[in-house]
C-alpha positions in Angstrom: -4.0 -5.6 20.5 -4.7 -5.0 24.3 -5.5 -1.2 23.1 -7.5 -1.6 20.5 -11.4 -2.8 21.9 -10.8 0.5 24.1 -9.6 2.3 20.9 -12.4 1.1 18.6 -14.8 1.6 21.2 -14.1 5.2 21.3 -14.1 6.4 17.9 -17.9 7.2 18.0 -17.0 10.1 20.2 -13.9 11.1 18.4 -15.5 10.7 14.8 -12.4 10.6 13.4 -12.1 10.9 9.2 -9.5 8.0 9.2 -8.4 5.1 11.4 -4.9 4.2 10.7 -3.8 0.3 11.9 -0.2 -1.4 12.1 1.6 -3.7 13.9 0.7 -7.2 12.6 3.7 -8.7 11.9 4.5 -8.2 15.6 2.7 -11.7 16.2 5.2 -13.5 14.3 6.6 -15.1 17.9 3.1 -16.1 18.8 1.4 -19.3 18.6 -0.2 -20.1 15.4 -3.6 -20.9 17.8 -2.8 -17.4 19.3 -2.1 -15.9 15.9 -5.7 -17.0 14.7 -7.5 -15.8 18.1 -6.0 -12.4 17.4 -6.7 -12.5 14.2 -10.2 -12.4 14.8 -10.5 -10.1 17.3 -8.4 -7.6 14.5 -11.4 -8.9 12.1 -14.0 -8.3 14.7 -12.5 -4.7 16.4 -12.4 -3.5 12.5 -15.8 -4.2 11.8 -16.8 -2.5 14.9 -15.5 0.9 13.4 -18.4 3.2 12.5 -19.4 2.8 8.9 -17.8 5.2 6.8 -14.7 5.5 8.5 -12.0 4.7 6.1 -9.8 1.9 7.5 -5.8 1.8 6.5 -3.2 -0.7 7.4 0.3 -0.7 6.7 2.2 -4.0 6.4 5.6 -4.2 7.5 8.8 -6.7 6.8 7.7 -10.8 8.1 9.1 -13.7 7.8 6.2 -16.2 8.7 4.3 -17.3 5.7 1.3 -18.9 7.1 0.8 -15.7 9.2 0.9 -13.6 6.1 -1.2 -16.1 4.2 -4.0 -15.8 7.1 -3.7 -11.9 6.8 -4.6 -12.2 3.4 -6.6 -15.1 3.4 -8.1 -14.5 7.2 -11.0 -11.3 6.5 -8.5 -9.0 7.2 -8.2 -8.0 3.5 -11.9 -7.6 3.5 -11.8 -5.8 6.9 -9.5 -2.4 5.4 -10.0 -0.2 2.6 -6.5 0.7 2.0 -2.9 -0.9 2.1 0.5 0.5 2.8 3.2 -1.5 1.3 6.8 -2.1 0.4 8.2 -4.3 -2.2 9.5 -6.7 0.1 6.6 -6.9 1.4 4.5 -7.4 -1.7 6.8 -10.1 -2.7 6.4 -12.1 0.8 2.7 -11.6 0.0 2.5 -12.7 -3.3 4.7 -15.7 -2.4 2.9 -16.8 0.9 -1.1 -16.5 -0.9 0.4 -18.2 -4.3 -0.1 -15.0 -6.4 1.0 -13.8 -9.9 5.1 -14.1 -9.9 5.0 -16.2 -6.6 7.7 -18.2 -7.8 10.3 -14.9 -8.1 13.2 -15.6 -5.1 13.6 -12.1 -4.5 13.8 -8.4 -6.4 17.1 -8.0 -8.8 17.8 -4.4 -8.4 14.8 -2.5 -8.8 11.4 -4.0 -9.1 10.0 -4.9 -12.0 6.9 -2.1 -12.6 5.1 -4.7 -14.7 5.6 -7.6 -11.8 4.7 -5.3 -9.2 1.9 -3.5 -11.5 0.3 -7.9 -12.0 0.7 -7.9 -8.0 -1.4 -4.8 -7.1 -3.7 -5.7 -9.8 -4.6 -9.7 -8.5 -4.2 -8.1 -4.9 -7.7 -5.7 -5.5 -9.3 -8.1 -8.0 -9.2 -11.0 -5.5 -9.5 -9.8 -2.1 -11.1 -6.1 -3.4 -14.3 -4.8 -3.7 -16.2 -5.5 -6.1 -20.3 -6.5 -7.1 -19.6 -10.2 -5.8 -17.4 -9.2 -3.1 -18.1 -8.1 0.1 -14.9 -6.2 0.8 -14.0 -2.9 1.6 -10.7 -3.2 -0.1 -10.0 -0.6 -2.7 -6.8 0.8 -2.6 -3.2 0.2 -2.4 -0.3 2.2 -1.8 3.0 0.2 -3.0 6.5 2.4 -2.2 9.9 1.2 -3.3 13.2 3.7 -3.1 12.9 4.8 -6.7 9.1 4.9 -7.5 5.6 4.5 -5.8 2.4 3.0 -7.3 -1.1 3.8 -6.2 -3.5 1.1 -7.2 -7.7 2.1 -6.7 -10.6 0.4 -7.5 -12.5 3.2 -9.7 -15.4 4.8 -8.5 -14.2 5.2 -4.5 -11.1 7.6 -4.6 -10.1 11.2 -5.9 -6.9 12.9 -6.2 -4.9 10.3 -6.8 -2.2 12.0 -8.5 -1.5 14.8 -6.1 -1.4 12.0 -3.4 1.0 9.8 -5.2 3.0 12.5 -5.8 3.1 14.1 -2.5 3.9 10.8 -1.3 7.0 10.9 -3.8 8.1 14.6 -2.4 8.1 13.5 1.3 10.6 10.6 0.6 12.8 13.2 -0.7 12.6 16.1 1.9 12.3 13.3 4.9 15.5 11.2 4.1 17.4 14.7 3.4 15.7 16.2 6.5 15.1 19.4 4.3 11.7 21.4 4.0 11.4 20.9 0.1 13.5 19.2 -2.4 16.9 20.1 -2.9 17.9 19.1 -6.3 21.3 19.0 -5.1 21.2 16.1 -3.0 18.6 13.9 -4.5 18.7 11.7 -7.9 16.9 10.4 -9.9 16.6 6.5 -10.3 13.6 5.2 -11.4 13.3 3.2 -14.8 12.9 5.5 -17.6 10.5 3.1 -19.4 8.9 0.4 -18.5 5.8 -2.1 -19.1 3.0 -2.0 -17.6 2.4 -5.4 -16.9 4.0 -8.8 -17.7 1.0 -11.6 -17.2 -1.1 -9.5 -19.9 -0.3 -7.1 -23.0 0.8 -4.2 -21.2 1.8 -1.0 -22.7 5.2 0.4 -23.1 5.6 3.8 -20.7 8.5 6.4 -21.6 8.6 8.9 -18.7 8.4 12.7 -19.5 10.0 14.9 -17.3 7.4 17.5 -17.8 4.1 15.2 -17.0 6.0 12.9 -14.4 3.1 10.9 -12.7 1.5 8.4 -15.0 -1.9 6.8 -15.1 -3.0 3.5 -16.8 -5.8 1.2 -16.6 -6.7 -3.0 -15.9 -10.5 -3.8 -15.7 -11.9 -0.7 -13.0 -8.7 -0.4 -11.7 -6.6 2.5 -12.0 -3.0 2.2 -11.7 -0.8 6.4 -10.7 2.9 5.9 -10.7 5.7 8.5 -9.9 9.3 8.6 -9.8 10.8 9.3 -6.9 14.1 11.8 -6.5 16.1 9.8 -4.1 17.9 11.2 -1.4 21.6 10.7 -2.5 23.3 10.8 1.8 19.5 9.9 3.9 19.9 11.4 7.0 16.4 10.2 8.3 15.3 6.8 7.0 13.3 5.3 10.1 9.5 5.6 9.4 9.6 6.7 6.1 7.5 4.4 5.0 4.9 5.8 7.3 5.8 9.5 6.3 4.9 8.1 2.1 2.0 6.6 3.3 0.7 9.2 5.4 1.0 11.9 3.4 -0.1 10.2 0.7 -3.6 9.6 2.8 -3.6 12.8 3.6 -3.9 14.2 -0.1 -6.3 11.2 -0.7 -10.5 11.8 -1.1 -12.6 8.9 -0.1 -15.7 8.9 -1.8 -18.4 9.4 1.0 -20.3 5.6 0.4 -17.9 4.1 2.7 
């Protein structure tokens, strides 16, 4: 937080083609008066960004629900055009800002693609962009050990696929600390079929081997998920998170009206 006026401040020099944020959750000891000062000054450092430099934040694990509430709630939403998530952290979400499935304790086994599908999908239609919002949010990028969803608002991102995918790949060669896959150490253990949503009549999805990322789509929004071949003995699981998101931004084209 100290870092980033002197950060934001010099992006018109470095003209960079993405800003990359994190570290929210590390307020959670603060003051709640503190909490919503820095808030604010996130709010107001983000919108000091040069226009058209895409903005990204990736959540990580909290426990504060009012602090998570105020993320959402608090412009910072608004502030970002894309979100890097997990499922626990799309279930504290949904919990804290009284979204769809709020009242779901916790995961049983592997999320629910339709639940987490309704999530992604209230996420960008409340707090996303859109003709009677004013908010740069339109894209999400959800990751859970044996699949990944990307969720965009149509009309502002290309690639999609490759970027889901490559996300996918890097979980694989990361935890196994390998250059590409090795189909001897990874699985597969993502649902073979699945709905594609719960709170409206989804569709049933049957996943061919051949054609392994699959596409669907809710009002503008389109909806790319992959399995994932999961590392059977990680050797390397701290940051991967990161690593899925990254790479997964890395693949990703903006649309130049940012």
């Amino acid at each position: 937080m100290n870092m980033l006026e002197v950060f934001v401040s010099s992006l018109e020099e470095f003209q960079p083609d993405l800003v990359v944020l994190s570290g929210l959750h590390m307020m959670e000891g603060q003051s709640k008066e503190l909490q919503r000062k820095r808030l604010l000054e996130v709010v107001t450092s983000i919108s000091d960004i040069p226009t058209g430099i895409p903005v990204h934040l990736e959540l990580a694990s909290m426990t504060n629900r009012e602090l998570m509430s105020s993320i959402v709630h608090q412009q910072v939403f608004p502030a970002v055009t894309s979100l890097g998530l997990n499922e626990q952290e799309l279930l504290f979400l949904t919990q804290s800002a009284s979204g769809p499935h709020s009242s779901l304790s916790s995961w049983n086994g592997v999320p629910d693609v339709g639940i987490v599908s309704d999530i992604l999908f209230w996420i960008l239609k409340e707090h996303g962009k859109s003709k009677s919002r004013a908010s740069d949010l339109t894209r999400i990028h959800f990751h859970t050990l044996v699949y990944h969803i990307l969720a965009t608002v149509d009309g502002h991102w290309a690639n999609q696929l490759a970027a889901v995918a490559a996300g996918a790949r890097v979980a694989g060669t990361q935890a196994c600390a390998t250059e590409t896959i090795d189909t001897s150490r990874v699985s597969l253990r993502a649902p073979r079929e699945f709905m594609t949503s719960h709170s409206e009549a989804g569709s049933r999805i049957v996943l061919n081997p051949n054609k392994p990322v699959v596409e669907w789509y809710r009002e503008g929004i389109s909806f790319y998920f992959t399995p994932v071949l999961v590392c059977k003995d990680p050797i390397r699981t701290v940051g991967l998170g990161d690593a899925i998101s990254a790479e997964g931004l890395f693949y990703s084209e903006v649309h130049s009206h940012y």
